[in-house]
PAMI-608858 format. One record per residue: residue number from 1; residue in one letter; x, y, z of N, C-alpha, C in turn. Coordinates in Angstrom, 2 decimals, decimal comma, m for minus. Example, Ala and Ser with C-alpha at 12.3 -4.5 7.8 and 13.67 -1.06 7.14 Angstrom:
PAMI-608858
paro_tipa_n_x_n_y_n_z_ca_x_ca_y_ca_z_c_x_c_y_c_z
1_A_13,19_m5,69_7,80_12,30_m4,50_7,80_13,20_m3,30_7,80 $
2_S_12,85_m2,25_7,08_13,67_m1,06_7,14_12,90_0,03_7,87 $
end
This chain:
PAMI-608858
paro_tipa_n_x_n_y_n_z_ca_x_ca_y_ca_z_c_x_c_y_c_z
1_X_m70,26_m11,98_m32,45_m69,82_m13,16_m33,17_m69,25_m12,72_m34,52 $
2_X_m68,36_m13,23_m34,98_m67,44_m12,38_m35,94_m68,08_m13,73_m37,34 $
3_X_m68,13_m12,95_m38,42_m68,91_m13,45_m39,31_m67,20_m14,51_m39,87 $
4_X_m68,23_m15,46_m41,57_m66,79_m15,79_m41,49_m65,88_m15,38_m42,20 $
5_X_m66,19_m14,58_m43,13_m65,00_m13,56_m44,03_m64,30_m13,10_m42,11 $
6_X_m64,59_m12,59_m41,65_m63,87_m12,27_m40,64_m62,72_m12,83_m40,04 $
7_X_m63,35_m14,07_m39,59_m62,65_m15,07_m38,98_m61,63_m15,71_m40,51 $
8_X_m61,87_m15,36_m41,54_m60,39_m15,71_m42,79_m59,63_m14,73_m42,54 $
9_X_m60,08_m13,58_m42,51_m59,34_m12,34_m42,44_m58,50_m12,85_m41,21 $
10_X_m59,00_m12,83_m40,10_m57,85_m12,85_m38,57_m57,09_m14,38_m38,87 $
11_X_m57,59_m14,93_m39,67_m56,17_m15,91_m40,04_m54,98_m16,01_m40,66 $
12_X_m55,63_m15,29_m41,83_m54,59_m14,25_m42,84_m53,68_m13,87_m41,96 $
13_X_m53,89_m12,68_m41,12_m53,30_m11,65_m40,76_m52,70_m12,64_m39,69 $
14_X_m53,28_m13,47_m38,50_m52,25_m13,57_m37,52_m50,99_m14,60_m38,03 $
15_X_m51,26_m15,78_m39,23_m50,34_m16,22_m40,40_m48,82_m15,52_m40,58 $
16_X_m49,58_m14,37_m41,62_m48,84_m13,50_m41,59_m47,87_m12,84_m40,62 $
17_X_m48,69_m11,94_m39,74_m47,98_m11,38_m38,72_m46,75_m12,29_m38,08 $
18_X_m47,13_m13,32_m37,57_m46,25_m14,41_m36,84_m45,09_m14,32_m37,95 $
19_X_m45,13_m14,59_m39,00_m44,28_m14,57_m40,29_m43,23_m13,77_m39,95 $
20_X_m43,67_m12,48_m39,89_m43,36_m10,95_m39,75_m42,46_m11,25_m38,53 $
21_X_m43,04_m11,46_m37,36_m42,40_m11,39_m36,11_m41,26_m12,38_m35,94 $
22_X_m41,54_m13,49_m36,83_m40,47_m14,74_m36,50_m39,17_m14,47_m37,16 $
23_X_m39,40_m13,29_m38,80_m37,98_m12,89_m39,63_m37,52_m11,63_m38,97 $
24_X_m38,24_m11,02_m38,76_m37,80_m9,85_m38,22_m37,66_m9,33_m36,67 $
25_X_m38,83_m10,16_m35,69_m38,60_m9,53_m34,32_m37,45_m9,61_m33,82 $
26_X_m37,02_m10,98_m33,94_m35,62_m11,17_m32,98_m35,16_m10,40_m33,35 $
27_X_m34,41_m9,71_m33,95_m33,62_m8,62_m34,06_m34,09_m7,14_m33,39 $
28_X_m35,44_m6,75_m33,67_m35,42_m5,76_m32,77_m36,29_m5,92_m31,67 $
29_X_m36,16_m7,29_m30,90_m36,38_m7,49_m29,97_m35,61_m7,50_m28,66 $
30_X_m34,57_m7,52_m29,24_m33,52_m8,25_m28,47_m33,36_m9,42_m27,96 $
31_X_m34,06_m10,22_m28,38_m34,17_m11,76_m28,56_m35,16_m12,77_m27,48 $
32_X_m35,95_m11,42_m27,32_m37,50_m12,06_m27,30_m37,98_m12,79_m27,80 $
33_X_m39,09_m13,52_m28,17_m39,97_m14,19_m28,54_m40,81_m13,84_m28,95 $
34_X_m41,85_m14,05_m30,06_m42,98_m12,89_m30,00_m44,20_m14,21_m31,22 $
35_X_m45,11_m14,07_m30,16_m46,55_m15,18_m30,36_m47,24_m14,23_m30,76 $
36_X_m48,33_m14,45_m31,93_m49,30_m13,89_m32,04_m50,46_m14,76_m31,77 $
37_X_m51,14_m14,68_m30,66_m51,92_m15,67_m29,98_m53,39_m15,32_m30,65 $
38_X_m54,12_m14,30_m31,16_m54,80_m14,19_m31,53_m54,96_m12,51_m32,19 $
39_X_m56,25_m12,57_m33,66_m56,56_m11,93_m34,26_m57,98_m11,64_m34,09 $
40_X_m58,70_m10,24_m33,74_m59,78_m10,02_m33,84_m59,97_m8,86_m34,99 $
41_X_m61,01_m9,01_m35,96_m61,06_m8,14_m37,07_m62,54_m7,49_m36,89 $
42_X_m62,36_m6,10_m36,95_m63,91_m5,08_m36,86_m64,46_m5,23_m38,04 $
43_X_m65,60_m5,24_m38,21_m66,58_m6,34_m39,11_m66,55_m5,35_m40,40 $
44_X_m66,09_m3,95_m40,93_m65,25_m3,51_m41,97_m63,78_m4,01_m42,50 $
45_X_m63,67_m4,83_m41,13_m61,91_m5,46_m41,90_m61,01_m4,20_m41,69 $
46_X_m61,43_m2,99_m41,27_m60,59_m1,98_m41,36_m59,46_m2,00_m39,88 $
47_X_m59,79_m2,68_m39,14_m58,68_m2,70_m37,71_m58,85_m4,37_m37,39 $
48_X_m57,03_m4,69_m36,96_m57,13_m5,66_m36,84_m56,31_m5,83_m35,61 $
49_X_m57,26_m6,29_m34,43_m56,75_m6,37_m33,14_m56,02_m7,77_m32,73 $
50_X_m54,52_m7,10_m32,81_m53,86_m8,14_m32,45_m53,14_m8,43_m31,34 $
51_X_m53,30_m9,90_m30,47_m52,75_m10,44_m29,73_m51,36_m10,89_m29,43 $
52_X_m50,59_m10,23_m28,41_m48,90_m11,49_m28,67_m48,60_m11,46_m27,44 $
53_X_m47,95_m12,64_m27,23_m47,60_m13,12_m26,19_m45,94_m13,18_m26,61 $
54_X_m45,66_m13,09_m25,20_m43,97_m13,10_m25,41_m43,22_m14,34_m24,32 $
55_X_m42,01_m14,36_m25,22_m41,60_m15,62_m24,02_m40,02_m14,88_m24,18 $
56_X_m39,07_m15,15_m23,15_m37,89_m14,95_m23,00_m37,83_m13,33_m22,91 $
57_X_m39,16_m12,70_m22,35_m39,00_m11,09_m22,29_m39,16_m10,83_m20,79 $
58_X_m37,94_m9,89_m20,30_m38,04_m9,56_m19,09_m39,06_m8,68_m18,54 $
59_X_m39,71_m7,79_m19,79_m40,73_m6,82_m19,41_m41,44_m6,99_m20,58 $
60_X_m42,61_m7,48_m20,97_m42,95_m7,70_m21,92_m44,02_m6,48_m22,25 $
61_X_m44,82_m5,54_m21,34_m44,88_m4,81_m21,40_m44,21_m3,24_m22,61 $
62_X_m42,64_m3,70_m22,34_m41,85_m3,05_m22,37_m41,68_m2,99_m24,41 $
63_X_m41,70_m3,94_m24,30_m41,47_m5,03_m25,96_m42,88_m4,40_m26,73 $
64_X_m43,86_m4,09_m25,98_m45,28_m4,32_m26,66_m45,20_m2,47_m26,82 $
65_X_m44,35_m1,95_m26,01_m44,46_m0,26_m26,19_m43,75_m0,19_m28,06 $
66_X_m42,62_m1,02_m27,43_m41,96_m0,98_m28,60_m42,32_m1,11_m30,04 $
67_X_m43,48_m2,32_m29,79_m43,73_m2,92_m31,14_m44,82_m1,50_m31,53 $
68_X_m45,68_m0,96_m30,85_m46,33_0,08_m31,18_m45,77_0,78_m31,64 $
69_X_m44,65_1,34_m31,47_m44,21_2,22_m32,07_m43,64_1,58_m33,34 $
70_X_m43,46_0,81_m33,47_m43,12_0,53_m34,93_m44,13_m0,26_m35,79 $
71_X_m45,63_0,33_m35,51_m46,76_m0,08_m36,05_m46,57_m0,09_m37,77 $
72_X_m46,59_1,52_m37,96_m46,73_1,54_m39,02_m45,51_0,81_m40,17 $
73_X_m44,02_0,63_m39,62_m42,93_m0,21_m40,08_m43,79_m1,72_m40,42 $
74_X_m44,05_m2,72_m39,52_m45,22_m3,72_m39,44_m46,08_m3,67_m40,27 $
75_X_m46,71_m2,97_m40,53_m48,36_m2,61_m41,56_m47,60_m2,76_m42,68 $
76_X_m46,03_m1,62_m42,92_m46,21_m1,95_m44,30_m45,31_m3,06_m44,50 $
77_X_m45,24_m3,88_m44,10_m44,30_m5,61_m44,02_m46,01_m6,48_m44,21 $
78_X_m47,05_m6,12_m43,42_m47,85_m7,02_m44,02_m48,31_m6,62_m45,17 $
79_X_m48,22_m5,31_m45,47_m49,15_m4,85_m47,03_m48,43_m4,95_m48,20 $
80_X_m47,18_m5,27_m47,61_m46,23_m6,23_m48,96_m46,61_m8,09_m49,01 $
81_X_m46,98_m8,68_m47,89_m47,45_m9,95_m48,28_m48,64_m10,11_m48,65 $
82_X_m49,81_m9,40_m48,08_m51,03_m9,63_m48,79_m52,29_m8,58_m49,55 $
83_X_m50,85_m8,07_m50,36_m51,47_m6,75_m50,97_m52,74_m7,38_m52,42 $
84_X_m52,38_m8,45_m52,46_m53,13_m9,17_m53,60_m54,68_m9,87_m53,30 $
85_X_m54,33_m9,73_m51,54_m55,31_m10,47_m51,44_m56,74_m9,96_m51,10 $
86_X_m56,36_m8,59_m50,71_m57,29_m7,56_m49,86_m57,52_m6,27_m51,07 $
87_X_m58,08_m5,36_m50,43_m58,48_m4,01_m50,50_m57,72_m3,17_m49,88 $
88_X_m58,26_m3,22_m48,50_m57,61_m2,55_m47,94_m56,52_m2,74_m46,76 $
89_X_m55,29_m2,38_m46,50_m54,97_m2,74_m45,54_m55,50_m2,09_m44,04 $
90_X_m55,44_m3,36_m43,30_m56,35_m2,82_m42,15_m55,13_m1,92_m40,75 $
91_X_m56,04_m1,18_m40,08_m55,04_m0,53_m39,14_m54,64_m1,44_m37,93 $
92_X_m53,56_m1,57_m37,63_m52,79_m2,97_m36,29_m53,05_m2,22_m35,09 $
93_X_m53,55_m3,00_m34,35_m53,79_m2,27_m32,75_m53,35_m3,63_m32,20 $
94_X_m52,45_m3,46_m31,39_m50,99_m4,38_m30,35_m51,84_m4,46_m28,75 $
95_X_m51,87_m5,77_m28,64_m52,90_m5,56_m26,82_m51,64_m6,53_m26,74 $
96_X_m50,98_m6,75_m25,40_m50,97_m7,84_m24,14_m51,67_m9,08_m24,33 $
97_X_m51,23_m10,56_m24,44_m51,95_m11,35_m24,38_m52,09_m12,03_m22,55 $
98_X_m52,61_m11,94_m22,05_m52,05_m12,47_m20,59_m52,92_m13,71_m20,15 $
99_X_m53,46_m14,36_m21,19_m54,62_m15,62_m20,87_m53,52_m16,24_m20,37 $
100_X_m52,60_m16,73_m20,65_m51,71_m17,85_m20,13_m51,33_m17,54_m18,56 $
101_X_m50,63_m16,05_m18,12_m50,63_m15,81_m16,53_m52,30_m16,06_m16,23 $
102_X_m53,36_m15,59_m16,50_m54,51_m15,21_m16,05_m55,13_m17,27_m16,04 $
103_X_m54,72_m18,09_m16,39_m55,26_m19,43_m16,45_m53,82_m20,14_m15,12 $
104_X_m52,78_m19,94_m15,54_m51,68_m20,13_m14,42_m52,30_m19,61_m12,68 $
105_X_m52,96_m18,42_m12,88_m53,46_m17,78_m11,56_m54,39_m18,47_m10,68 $
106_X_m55,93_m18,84_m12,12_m56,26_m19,40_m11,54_m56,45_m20,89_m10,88 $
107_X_m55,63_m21,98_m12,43_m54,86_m23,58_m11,27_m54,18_m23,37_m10,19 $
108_X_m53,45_m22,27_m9,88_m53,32_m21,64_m8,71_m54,20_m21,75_m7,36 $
109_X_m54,86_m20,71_m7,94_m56,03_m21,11_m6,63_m57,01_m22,48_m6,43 $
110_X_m57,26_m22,72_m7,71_m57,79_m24,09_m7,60_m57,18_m24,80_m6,78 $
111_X_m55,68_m24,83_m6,63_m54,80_m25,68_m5,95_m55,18_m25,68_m4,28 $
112_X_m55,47_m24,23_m4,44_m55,27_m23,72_m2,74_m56,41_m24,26_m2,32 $
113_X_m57,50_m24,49_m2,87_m59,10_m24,87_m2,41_m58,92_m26,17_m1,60 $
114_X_m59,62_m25,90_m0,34_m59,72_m27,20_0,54_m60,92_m27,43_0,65 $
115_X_m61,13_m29,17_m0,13_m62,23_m29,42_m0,91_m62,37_m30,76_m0,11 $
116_X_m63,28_m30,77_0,91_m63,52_m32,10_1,71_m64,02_m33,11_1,09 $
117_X_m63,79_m34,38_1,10_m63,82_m35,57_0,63_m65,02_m36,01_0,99 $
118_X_m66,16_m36,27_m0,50_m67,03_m37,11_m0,37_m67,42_m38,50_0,52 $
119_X_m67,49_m37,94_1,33_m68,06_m39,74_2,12_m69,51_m40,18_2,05 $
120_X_m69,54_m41,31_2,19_m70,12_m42,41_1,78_m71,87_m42,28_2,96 $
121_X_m71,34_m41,91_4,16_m72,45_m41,48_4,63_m73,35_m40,45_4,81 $
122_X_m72,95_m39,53_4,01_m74,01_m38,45_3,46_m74,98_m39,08_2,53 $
123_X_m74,81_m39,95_1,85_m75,95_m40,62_0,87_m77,32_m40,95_1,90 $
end
């Protein structure tokens, strides 16, 4: 359970980040999309595990290699917005968000379930 300086911190940052991604991704995205769906912060504040989801990306995979590699470019775009507010800046670790396929999958199957109809004479 993430304390709540924590949970300010992953607001800060996913705020921010989105910021970051909305002036700057499109361009080296190639005109991707780029969500930061969620922030998890290690209870030093020193790594901040971040979530994105992409829309209009043919390999999003592909986008997320990318953005790694331009971690440290990123870090220092956030340590120019909230250099006032922190200590330290924390290190960015980039995951895959895939709750949205992984909830799509399963109304999916929910769909497929053949779920016999309550009748009246089982009571």
């Amino acid at each position: 359970m993430e304390s709540t300086r924590q949970q300010k911190f992953s607001k800060l940052i996913q705020k921010d980040m989105s910021e970051i991604f909305q002036k700057e991704g499109f361009s080296f995205l190639g005109g991707a999309m780029v969500s930061v769906t969620m922030v998890r912060m290690s209870p030093d504040l020193g790594v901040a595990k971040i979530y994105l989801s992409f829309l209009l990306a043919k390999d999003p995979q592909e986008k997320l290699d990318f953005i790694k590699e331009k971690t440290s470019y990123l870090r220092n775009l956030l340590a120019k917005k909230i250099k006032n507010q922190v200590r330290k800046i924390p290190e960015l670790l980039f995951y895959l968000d895939d709750s949205s396929e992984y909830a799509s999958k399963m109304e999916q199957l929910f769909n497929e379930l053949d779920i016999p109809s309550e009748s009246k004479d089982d009571a």
